[in-house]
C-alpha positions as CSV (number, residue, x, y, z in Angstrom):
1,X,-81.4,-180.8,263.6
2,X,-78.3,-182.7,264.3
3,X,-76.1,-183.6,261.1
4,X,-77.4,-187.6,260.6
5,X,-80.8,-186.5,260.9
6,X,-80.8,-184.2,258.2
7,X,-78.7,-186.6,256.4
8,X,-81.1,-189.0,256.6
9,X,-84.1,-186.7,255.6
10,X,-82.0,-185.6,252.3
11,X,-81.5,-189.2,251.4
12,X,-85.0,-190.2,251.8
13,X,-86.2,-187.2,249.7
14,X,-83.4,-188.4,246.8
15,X,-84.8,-191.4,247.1
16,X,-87.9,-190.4,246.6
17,X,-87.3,-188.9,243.2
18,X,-88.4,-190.6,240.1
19,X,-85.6,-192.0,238.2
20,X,-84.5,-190.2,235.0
21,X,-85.8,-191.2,231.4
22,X,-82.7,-192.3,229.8
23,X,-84.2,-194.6,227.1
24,X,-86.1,-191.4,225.7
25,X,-83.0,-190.1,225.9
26,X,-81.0,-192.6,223.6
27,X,-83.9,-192.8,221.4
28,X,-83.3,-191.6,218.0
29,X,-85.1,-188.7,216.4
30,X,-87.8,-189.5,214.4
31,X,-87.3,-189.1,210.7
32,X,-89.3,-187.0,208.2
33,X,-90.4,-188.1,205.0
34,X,-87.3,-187.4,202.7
35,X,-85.1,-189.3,205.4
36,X,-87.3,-192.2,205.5
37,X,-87.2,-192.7,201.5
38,X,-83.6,-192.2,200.9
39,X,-83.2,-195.2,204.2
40,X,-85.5,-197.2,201.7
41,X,-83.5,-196.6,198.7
42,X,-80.0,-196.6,200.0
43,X,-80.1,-199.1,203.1
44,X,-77.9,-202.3,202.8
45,X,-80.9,-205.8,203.2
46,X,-80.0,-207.8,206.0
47,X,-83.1,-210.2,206.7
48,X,-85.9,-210.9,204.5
49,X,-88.6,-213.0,205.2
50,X,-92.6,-213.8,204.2
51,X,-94.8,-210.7,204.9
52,X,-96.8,-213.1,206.3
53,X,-100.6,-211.6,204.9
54,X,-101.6,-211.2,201.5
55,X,-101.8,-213.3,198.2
56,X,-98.9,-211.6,196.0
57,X,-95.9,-213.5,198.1
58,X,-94.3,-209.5,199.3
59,X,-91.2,-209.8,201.4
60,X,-90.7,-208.4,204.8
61,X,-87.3,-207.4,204.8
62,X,-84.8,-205.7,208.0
63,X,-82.3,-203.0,206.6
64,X,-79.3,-201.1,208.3
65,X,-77.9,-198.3,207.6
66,X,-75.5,-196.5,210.0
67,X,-77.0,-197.1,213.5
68,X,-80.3,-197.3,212.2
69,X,-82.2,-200.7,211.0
70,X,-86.0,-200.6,210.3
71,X,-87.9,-203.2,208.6
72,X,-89.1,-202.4,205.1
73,X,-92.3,-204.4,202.6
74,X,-90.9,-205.1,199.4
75,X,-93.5,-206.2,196.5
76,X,-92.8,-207.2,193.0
77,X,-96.2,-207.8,191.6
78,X,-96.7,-207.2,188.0
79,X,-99.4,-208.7,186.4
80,X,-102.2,-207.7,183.8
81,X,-105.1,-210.2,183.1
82,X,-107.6,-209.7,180.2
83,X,-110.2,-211.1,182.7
84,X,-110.1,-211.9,186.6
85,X,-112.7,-213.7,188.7
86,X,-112.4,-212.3,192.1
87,X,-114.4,-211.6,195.4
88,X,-116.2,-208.6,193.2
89,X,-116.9,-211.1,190.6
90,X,-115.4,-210.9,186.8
91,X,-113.2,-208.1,186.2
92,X,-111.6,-207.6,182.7
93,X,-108.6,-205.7,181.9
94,X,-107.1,-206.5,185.6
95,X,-103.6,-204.9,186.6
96,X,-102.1,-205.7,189.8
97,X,-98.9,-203.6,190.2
98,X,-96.1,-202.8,192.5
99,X,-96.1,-199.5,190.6
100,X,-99.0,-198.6,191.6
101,X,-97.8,-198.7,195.9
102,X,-95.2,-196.0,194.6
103,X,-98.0,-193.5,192.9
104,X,-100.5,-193.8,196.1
105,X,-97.8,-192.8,198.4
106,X,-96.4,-189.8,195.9
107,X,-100.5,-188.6,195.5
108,X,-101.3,-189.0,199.4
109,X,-98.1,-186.5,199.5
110,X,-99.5,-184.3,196.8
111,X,-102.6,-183.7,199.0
112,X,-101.1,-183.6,202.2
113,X,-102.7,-186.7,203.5
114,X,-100.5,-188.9,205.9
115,X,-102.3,-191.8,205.7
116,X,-99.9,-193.7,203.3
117,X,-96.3,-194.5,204.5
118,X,-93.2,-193.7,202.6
119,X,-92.7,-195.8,199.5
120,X,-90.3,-195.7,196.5
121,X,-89.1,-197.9,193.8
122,X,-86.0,-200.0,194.1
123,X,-84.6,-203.0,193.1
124,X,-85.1,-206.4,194.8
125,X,-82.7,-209.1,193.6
126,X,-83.4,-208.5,189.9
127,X,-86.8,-206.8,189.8
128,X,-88.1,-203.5,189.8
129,X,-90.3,-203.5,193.4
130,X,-92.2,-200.8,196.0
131,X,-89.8,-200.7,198.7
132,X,-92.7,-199.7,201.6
133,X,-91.8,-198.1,205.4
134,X,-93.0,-200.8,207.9
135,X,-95.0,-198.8,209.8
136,X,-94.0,-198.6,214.1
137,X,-95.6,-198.8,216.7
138,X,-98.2,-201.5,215.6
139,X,-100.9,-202.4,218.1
140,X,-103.1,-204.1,215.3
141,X,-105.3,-204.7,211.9
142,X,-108.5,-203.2,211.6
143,X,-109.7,-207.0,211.4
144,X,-108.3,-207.8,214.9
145,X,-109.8,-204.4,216.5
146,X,-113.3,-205.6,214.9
147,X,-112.7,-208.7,216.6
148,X,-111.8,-208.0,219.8
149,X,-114.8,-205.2,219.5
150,X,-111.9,-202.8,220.6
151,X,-113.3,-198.9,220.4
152,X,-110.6,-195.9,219.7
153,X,-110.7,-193.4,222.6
154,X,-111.8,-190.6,220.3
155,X,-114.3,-191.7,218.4
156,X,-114.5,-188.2,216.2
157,X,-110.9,-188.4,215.0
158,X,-111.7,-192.2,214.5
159,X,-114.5,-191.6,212.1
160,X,-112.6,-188.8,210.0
161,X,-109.8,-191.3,209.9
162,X,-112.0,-193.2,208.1
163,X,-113.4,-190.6,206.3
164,X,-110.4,-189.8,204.8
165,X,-109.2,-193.4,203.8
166,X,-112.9,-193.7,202.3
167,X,-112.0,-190.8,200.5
168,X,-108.3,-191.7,199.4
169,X,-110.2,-194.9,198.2
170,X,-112.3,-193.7,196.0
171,X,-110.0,-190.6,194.1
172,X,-107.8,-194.0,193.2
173,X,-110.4,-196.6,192.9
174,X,-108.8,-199.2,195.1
175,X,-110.9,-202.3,194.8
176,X,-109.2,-204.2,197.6
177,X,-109.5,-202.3,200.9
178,X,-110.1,-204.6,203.4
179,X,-109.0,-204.7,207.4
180,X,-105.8,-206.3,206.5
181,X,-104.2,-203.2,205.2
182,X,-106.0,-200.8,207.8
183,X,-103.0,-200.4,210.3
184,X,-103.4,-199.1,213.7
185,X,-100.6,-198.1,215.6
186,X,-101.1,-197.8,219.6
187,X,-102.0,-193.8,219.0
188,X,-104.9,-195.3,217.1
189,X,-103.2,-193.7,214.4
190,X,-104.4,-195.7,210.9
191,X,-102.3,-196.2,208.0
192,X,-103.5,-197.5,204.9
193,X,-101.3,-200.0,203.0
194,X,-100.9,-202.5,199.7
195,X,-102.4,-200.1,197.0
196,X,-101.4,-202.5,194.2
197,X,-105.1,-202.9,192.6
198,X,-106.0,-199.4,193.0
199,X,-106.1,-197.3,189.8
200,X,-108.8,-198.4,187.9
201,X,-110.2,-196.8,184.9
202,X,-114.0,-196.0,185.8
203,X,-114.6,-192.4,186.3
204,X,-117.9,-192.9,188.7
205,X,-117.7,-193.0,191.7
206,X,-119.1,-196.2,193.9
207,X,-121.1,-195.7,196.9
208,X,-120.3,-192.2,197.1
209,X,-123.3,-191.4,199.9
210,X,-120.7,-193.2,202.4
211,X,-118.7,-190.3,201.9
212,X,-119.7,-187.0,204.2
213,X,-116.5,-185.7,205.9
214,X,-113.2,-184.5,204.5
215,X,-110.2,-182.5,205.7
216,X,-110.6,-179.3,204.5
217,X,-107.2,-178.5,203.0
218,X,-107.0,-181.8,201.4
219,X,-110.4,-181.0,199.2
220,X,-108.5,-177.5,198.5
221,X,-105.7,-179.0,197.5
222,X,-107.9,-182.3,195.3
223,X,-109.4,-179.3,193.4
224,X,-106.8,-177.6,192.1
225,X,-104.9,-180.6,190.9
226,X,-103.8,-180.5,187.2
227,X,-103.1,-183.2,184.3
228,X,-99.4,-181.5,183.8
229,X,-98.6,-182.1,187.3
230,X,-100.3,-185.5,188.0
231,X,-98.4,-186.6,184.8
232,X,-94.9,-185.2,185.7
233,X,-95.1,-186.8,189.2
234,X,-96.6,-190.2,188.4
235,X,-96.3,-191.3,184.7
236,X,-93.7,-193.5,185.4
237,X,-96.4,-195.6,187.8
238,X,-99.6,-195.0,186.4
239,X,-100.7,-194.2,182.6
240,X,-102.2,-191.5,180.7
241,X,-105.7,-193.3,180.9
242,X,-105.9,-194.0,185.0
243,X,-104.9,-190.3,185.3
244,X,-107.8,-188.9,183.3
245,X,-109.6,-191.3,185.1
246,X,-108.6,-190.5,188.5
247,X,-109.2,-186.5,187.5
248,X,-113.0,-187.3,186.3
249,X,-113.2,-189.1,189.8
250,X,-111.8,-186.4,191.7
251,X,-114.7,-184.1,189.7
252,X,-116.9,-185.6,191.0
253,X,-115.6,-186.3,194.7
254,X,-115.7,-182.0,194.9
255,X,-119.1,-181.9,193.2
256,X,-120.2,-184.6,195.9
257,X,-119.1,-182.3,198.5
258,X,-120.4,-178.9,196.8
259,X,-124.0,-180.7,196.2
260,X,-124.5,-182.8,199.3
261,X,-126.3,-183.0,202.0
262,X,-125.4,-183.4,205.8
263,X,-121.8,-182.8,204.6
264,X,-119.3,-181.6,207.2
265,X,-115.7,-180.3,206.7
266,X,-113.1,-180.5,209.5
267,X,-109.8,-178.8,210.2
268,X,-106.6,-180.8,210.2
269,X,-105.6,-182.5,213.3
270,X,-102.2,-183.5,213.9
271,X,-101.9,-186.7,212.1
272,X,-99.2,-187.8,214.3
273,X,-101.0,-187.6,217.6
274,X,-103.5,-190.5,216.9
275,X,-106.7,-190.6,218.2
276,X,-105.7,-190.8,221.8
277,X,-106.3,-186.6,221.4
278,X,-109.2,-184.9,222.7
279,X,-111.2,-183.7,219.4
280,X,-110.0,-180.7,217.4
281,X,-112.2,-177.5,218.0
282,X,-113.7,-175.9,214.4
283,X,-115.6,-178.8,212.7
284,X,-118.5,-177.1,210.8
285,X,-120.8,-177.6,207.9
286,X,-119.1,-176.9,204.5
287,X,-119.2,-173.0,204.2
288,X,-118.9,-172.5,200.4
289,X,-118.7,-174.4,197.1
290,X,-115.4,-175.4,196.4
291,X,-114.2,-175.3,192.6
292,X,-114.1,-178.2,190.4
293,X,-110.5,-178.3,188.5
294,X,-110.5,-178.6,185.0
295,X,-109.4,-182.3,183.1
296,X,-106.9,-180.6,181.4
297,X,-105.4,-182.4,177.7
């Protein structure tokens, strides 16, 4: 083969070759948990703007910090009403609280959940406020996927998605889920958001029949959770009363489980991966009672 044919065969099988990824390359590492809350407390405001959803005014603000800027949800709610006429009717002794954003996050870690995006406390302006990670890769609400009648491509990891924020729902009592703080990323990923009515005092459970799955080290860990250590990590977002409360709730989420019917327990799937994943292996029928902790004084 003379020299400018094989020249011109090399240069067509270069330029055949598909062109390096160098935007994955400059992409920053993602951050873990710690990382992310010490970027909320510590990052210098540069924007703020309306949120744009919701009735407590919360800000949408951009922060920087070195060479990274993320966007942040800031909310200063505080408000207790001796009675509140809502959606759900009257409601007495009604407490709507930045504080409590701070305590779901810090329990969802306690349990393992990933379902609640980093949160602490920080000032805003002059006010003690939930300083909230803006969670990436958006691709909508759970109102605009029931809209568009949009299905996610694994509908097993869907429904224990679901399962779980059913779950996380009723341990807390959060009286205001609804598919404006249901998140889904474009892994069909969901995030659950704006936790500032949760925390009620009831200790029943509502509807509990439209709960049948759970993750099974999350009910592990649920039962063995204590009064000493729910009140070292949140009394300074919840009180003494909604912890009791929460811990006769959680009593009866894992008597639920023991007791029921048609109830299934599932191993942990990577929460990061989405639901774009083909369905973990291992889901089976609950094997064995689980203990119910103590409500300790």
């Amino acid at each position: 083969m003379h020299r400018a044919q094989l020249a011109a065969v090399l240069t067509g099988t270069l330029v055949c070759l598909p062109p390096a990824p160098l935007a994955s390359q400059n992409a920053p590492p993602p951050l873990d948990q710690t990382a992310m809350e010490e970027f909320l407390r510590t990052a210098r405001i540069v924007r703020t703007r309306s949120a744009g959803k919701g009735v407590t005014a919360s800000i949408r603000a951009t922060m920087q910090q070195g060479e990274l800027t993320h966007d942040a949800h800031i909310q200063t709610v505080d408000q207790t009403q001796r009675e509140f006429r809502g959606p759900r009717g009257i409601e007495f002794n009604f407490r709507d609280k930045w504080q409590f954003n701070v305590a779901a996050y810090k329990l969802d870690q306690m349990l393992g959940l990933q379902l609640v995006p980093a949160t602490v406390e920080r000032r805003w302006n002059t006010e003690p406020a939930s300083f909230t990670w803006w969670v990436d890769d958006v691709m909508m609400d759970e109102g605009e996927r029931v809209k568009k009648q949009m299905v996610a491509p694994n509908q097993d990891c869907w429904v224990q998605q679901r399962q779980m924020i059913r779950f996380f729902d009723l341990l807390i009592e959060n009286t205001d889920r609804n598919p404006g703080n249901l998140i889904i990323t474009k892994a069909w990923r969901l995030w659950a958001i704006d936790h500032t009515r949760a925390f009620r005092r009831s200790k029943t459970l509502e509807k509990p029949e439209s709960l049948n799955q759970i993750e099974r080290g999350v009910l592990e860990r649920l039962s063995t959770l204590e009064f000493a250590t729910l009140k070292r990590e949140l009394t300074r977002y919840i009180e003494e009363g909604d912890i009791r409360a929460l811990l006769a709730r959680r009593d009866a989420i894992v008597a639920h489980f023991n007791g029921g019917r048609n109830i299934t327990l599932f191993d942990r799937r990577d929460a990061v991966a989405g639901c774009l994943a083909t369905a973990a292996k291992g889901t089976a029928f609950l094997p064995q009672l689980v203990p119910t902790g103590r409500l300790q004084n």
